[in-house]
C-alpha positions in Angstrom: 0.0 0.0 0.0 2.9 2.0 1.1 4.6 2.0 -2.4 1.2 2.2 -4.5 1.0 5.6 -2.7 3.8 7.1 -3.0 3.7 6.1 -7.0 0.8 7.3 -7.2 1.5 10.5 -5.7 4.5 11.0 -7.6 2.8 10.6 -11.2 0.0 12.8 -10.0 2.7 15.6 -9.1 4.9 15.3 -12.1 2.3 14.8 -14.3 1.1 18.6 -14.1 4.4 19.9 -14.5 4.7 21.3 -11.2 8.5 21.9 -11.4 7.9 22.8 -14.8 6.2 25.8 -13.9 8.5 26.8 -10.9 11.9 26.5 -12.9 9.5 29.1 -14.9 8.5 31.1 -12.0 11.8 31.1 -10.2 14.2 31.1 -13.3 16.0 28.2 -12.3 16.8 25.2 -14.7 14.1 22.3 -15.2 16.4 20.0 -13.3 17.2 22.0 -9.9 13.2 22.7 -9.4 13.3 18.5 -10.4 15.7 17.8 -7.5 14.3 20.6 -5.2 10.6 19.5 -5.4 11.9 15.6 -5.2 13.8 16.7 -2.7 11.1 18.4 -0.3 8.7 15.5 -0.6 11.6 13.1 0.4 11.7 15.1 3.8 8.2 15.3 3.8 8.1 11.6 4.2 10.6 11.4 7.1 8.9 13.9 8.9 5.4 12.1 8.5 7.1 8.9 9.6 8.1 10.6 12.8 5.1 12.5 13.6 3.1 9.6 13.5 5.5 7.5 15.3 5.0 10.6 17.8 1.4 10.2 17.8 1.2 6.3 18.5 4.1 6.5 21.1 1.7 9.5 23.1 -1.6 7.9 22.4 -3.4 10.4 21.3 -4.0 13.2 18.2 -1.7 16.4 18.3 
């Protein structure tokens, strides 16, 4: 399930050209916005890992 989400999520990103339009915003290259937005979803992933390892260690919502 894990893996079928975060593919998922992925195509649904990339596939509206999301770093696309913020090497255009930004005027940075394609491939930097690429790594940046890979990048901040990487971390995202950590950190939701360790919040909700948070949450079931306290036993209870934030």
């Amino acid at each position: 399930m894990c893996v079928t989400q975060i593919t998922s999520w992925g195509v649904v990103y990339y596939a509206f050209l999301a770093p696309l339009q913020i090497a255009w915003a930004s005027g940075s290259s394609v491939e930097l916005a690429t790594a940046a937005s890979t990048a901040a979803q990487l971390v995202s992933a950590f950190v939701g890992i360790c919040v909700g390892r948070t949450i079931d260690h306290q036993g209870r919502t934030l």
